[in-house]
N, C-alpha and C positions, 0 to 999 in steps of 0.2 A: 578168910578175908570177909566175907558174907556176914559174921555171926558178930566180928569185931566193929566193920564199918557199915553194918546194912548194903552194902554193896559189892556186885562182883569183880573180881579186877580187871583193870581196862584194858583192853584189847584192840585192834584194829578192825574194821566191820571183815575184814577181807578173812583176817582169822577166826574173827566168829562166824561167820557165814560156811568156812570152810570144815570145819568142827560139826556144827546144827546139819550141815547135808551129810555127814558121815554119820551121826547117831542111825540110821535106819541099818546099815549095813553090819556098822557095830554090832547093835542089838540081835542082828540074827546073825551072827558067827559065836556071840557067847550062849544066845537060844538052840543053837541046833548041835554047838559041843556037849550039850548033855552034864555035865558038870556042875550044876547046880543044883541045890536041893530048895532053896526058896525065892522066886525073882516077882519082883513087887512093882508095880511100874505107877509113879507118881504126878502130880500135877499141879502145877501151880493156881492160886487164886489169887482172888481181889474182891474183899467183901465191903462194899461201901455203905456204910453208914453213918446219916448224918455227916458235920465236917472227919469223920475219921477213914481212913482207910486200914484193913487189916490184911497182912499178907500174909501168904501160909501155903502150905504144900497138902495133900490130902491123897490116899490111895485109892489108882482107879481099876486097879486090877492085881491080884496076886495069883503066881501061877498061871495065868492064859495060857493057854492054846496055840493062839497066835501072836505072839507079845509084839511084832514089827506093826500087825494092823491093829490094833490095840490103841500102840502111840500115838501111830501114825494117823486115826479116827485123833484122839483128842488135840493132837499138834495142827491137824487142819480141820477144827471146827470154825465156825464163825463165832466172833466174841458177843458176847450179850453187848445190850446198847451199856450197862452200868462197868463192864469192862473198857469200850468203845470210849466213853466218858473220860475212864482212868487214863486211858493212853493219850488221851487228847490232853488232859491238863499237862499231865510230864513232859509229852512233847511240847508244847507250850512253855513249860516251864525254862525248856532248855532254849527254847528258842530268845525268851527273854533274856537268862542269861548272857547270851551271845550275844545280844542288842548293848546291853549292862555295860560290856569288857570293849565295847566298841568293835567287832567281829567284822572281818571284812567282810562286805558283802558276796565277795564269793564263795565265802565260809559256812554261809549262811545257806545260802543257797544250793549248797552242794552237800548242807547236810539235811533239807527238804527235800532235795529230789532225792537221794538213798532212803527216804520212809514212805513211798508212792504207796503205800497203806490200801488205795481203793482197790488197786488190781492184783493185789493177793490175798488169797483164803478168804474174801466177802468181807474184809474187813476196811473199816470207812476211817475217816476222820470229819 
């Protein structure tokens, strides 16, 4: 879906939320079965420049030691301010959208308060 529509397929926040706290658990029951001969652990970006944005994955670890605190460092860093930026416009974006389609206001509203952005991992809007 990713690779045909730049997008992942949609989900309910309740499901992705429920998935995203199970990646740490995951990862250290397929790390400590021993069954693996190469695990690679990846990351997403956001390179902005000028009006373009480039997205992309890039590897931040192959083999670790400790692959759970590994992820778990890069999934709760604080975003650069040029990340910070990106998240701001998309949100933005969507929020206009919803103004566009005439969104009820408590549509709207309820999907501002599920992004409360300042009070996890340092990250602002």
């Amino acid at each position: 879906m990713l690779a045909e529509e730049d997008s992942g397929r949609m989900v309910t926040k309740e499901a992705h939320d429920l998935r995203y706290k199970a990646i740490p658990d995951a990862l250290r029951v397929i790390a400590n079965a021993g069954q693996l001969d190469d695990l690679n652990i990846y990351a997403r970006n956001v390179i902005v420049s000028g009006d373009k944005n480039k997205r992309g994955v890039y590897m931040i670890a192959q083999n670790p030691n400790n692959p759970v605190g590994i992820y778990l460092q890069e999934r709760n860093r604080n975003w650069t301010s040029l990340e910070q930026d990106y998240f701001k416009s998309k949100f933005e974006e969507v929020i206009n959208m919803k103004i566009k389609r005439n969104a009820p206001e408590e549509d709207i509203s309820r999907f501002m308060s599920n992004w409360d952005i300042s009070k996890s991992r340092g990250r602002k809007l």
